[in-house]
ROMIRO-990219 format. One line per 4 residues: number of its first residue (from 1); their letters; for each residue x, y, z of N, C-alpha, C, CB. Coordinates in pm, whole numbers, always signed. Glycine has a CB too. Layout:
<nodes>
NUM> A> X/Y/Z/X/Y/Z/X/Y/Z/X/Y/Z ~ ...
</nodes>
This chain:
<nodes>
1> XXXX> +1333/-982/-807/+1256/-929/-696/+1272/-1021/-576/+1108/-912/-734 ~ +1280/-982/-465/+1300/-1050/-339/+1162/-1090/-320/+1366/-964/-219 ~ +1169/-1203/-308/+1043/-1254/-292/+992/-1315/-133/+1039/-1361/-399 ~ +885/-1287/-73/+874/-1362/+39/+734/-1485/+81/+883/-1250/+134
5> XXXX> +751/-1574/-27/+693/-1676/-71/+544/-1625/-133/+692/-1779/+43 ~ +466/-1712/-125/+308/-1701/-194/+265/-1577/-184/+189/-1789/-128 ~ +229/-1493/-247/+118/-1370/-235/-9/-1388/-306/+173/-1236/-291 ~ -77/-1299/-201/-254/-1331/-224/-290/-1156/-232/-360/-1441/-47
9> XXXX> -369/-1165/-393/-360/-1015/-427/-495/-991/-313/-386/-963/-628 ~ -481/-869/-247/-593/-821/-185/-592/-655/-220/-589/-861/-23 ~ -714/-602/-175/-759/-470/-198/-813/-394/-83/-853/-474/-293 ~ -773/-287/-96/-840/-188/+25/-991/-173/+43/-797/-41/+2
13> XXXX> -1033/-206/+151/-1205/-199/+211/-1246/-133/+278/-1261/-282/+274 ~ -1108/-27/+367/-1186/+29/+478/-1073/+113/+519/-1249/-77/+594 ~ -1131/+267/+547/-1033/+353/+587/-1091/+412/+735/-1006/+467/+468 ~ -1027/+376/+856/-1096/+444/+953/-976/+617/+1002/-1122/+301/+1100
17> XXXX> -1077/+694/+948/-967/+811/+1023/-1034/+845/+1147/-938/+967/+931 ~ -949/+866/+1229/-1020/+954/+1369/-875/+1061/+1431/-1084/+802/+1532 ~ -932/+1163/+1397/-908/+1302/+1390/-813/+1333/+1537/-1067/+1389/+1380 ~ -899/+1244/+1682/-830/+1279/+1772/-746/+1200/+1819/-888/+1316/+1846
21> XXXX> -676/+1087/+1726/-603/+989/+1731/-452/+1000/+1637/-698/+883/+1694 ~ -367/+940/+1694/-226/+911/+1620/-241/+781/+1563/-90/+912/+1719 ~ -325/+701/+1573/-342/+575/+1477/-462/+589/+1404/-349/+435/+1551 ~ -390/+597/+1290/-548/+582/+1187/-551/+421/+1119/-547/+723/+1019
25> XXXX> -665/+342/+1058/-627/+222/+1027/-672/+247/+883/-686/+100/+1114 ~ -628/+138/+814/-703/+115/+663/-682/-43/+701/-612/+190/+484 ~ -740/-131/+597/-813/-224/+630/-774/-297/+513/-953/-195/+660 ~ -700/-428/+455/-715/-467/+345/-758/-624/+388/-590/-436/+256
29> XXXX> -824/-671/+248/-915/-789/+238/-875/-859/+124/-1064/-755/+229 ~ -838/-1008/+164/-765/-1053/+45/-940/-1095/-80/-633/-1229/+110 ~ -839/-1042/-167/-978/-1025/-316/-1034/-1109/-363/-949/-981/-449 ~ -986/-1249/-391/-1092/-1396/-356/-1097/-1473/-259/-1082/-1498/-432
33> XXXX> -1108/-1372/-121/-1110/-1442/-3/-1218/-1379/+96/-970/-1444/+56 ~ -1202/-1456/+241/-1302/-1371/+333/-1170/-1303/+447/-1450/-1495/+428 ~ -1021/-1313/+442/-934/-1250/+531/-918/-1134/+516/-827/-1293/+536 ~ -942/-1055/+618/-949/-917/+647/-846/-860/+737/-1072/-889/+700
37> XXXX> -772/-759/+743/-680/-717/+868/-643/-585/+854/-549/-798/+885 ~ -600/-507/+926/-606/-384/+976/-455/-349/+953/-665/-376/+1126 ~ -416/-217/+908/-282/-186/+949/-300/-34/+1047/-178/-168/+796 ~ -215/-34/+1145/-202/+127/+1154/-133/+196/+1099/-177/+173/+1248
41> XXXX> -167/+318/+1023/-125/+440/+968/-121/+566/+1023/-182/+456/+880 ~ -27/+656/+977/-56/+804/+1012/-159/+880/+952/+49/+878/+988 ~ -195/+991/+1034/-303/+1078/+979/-308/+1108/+830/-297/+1202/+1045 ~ -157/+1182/+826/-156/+1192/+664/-135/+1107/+566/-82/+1263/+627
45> XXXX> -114/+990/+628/-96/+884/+476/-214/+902/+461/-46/+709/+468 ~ -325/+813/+557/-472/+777/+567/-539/+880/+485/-529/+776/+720 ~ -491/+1042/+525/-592/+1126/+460/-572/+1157/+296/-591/+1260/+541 ~ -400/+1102/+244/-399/+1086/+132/-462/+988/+34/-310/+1088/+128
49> XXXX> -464/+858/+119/-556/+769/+73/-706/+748/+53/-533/+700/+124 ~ -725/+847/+170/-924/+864/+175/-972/+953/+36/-995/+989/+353 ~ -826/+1068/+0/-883/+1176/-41/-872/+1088/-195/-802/+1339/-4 ~ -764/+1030/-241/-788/+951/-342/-869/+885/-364/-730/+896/-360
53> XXXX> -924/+756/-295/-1046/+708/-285/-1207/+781/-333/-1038/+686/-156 ~ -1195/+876/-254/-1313/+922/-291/-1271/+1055/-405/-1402/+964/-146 ~ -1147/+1047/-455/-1154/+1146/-631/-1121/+1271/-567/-1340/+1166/-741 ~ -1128/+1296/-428/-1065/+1433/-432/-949/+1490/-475/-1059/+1468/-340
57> XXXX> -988/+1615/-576/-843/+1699/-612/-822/+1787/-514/-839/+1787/-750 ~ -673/+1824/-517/-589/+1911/-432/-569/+2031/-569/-423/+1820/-359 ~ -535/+2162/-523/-505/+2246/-579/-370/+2199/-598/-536/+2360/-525 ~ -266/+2167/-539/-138/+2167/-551/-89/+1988/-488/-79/+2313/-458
61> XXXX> -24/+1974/-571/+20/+1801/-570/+58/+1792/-412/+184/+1747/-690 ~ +47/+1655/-408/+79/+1642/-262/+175/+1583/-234/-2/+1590/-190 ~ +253/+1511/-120/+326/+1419/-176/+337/+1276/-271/+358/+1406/-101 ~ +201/+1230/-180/+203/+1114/-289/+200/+1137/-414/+107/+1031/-281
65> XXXX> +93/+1229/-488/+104/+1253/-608/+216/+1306/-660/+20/+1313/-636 ~ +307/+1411/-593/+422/+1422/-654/+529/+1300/-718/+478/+1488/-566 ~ +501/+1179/-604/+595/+1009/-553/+529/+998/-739/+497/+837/-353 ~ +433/+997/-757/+378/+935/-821/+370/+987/-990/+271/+922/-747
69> XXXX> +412/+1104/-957/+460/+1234/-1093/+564/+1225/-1139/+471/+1383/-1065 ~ +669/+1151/-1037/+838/+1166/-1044/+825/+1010/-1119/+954/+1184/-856 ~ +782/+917/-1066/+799/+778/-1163/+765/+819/-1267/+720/+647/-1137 ~ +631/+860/-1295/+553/+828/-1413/+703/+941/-1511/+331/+897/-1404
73> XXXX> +792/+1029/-1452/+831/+1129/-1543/+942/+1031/-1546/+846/+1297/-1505 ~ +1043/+934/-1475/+1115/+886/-1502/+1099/+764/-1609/+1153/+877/-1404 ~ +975/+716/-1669/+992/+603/-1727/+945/+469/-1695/+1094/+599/-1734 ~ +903/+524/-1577/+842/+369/-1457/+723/+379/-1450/+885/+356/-1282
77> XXXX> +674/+246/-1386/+532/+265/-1351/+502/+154/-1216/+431/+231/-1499 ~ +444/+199/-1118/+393/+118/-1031/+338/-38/-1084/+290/+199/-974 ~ +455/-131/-1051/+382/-277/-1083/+315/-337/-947/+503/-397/-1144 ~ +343/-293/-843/+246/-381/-757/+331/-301/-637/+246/-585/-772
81> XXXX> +267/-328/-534/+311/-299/-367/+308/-452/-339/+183/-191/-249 ~ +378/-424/-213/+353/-640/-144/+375/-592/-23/+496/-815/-192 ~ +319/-628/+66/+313/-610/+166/+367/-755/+229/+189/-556/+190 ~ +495/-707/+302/+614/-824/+242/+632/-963/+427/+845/-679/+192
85> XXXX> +625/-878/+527/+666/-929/+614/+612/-856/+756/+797/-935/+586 ~ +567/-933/+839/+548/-860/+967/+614/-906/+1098/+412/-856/+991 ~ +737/-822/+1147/+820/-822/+1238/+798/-723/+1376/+932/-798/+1168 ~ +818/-800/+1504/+757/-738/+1610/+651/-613/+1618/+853/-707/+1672
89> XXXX> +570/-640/+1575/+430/-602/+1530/+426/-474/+1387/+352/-534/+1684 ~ +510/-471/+1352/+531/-376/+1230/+539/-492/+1115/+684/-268/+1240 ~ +470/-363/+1022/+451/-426/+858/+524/-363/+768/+309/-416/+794 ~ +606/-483/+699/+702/-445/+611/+688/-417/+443/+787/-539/+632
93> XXXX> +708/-329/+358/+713/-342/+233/+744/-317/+159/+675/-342/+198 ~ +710/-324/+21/+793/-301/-84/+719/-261/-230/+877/-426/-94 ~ +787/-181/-289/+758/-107/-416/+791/-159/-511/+804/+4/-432 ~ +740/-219/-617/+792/-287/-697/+783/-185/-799/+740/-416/-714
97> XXXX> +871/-109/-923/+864/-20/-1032/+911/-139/-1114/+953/+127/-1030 ~ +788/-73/-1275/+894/-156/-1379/+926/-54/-1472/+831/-295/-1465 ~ +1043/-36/-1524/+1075/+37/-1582/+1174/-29/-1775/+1145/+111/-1457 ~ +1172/+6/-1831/+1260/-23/-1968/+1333/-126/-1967/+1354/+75/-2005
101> XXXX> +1418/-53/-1838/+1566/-193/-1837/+1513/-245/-1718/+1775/-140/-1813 ~ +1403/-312/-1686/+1357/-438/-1582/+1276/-318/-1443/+1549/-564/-1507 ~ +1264/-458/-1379/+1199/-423/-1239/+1325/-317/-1134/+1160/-603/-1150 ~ +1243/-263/-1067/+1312/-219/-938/+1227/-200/-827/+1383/-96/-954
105> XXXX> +1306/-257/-670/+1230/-284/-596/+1304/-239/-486/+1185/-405/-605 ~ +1228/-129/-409/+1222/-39/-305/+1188/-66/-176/+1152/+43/-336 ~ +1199/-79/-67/+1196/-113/+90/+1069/+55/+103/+1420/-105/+200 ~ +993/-20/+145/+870/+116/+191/+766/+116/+284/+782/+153/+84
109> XXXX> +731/+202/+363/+634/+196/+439/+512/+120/+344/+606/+342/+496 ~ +485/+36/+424/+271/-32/+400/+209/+152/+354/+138/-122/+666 ~ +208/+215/+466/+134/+329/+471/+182/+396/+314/+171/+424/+620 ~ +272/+419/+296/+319/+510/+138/+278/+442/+16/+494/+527/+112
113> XXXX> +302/+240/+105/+319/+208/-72/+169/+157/-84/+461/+62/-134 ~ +79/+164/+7/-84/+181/-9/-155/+298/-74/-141/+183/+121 ~ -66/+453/-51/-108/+585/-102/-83/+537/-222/-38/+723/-58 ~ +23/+488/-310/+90/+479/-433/+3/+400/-481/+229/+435/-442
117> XXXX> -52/+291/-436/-92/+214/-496/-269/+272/-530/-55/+85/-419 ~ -303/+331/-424/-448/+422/-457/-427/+530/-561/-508/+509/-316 ~ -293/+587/-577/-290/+696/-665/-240/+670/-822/-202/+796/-597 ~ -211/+518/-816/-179/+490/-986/-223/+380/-1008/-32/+485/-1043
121> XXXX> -352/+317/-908/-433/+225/-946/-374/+83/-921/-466/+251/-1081 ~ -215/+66/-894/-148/-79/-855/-183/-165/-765/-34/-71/-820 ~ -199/-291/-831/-248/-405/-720/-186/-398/-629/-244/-539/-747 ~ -219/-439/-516/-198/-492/-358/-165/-663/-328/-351/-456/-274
125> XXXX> -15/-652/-299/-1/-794/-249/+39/-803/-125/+86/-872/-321 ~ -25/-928/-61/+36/-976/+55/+92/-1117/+127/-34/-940/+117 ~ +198/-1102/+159/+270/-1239/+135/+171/-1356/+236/+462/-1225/+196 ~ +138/-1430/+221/+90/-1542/+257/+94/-1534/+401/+155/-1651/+198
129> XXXX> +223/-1556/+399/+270/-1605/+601/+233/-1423/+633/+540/-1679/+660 ~ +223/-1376/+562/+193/-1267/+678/+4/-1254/+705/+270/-1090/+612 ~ -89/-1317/+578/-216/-1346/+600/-192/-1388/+704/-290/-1419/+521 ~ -167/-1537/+694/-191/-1641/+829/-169/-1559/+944/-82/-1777/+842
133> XXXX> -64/-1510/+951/+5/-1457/+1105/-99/-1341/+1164/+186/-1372/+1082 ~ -182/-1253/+1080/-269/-1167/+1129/-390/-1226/+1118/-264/-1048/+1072 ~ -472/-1309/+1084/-556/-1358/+1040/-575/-1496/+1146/-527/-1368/+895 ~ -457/-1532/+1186/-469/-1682/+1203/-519/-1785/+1131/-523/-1700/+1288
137> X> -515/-1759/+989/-553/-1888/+907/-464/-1955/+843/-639/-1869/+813
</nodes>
């Protein structure tokens, strides 16, 4: 796995949607810490993530749940998201699957691999230098 030094597992705290906006945020908080920071998302990641959060079913799979139908049918399973790097104000990341014959690790939106990670329960990592750098600590 490409690694981009220390990660500090954190968890989602806060989903702000606003309806008449193109930036929606979710909010993660590292999990034995007090650092908090914001990403922007699209409407529909956000609303895939809210609707998970709070247990809502869909009549018909959505995408994420489909993302998340197609691993589980291939053999894999969500080992973690990392939220890997932040470059001229964008956040970079990555999917980590483990599957039979080892890990595999995917280049992915924050926004998708946050839905994934709400929809099959996978921890949340975030690389260190990217705490500090939003956080300033």
């Amino acid at each position: 796995m490409a690694e981009s030094g220390p990660l500090v597992e954190c968890e989602l705290v806060k989903i702000v949607i606003r309806e008449e906006s193109d930036q929606q945020y979710i909010f993660l908080k590292e999990k034995d810490g007090e650092r908090t920071f914001p990403i922007v998302i699209g409407i529909y990641e956000a609303a895939a993530i809210d609707r998970r959060v709070r247990g809502i079913e869909t009549p018909r799979p959505m995408t994420h749940d489909l993302l998340a139908h197609v691993i589980e049918a291939l053999g894999a399973r969500v080992l973690r998201v990392v939220v890997s790097s932040l470059r001229d104000n964008t956040f970079f990341a990555r999917l980590e699957l483990m599957r039979q014959d080892g890990e595999v690790d995917l280049d992915c939106r924050p926004s998708d691999a946050i839905a994934l990670a709400a929809q099959t329960e996978a921890p949340i990592f975030v690389a260190e230098e990217v705490l500090e750098s939003v956080t300033g600590m």
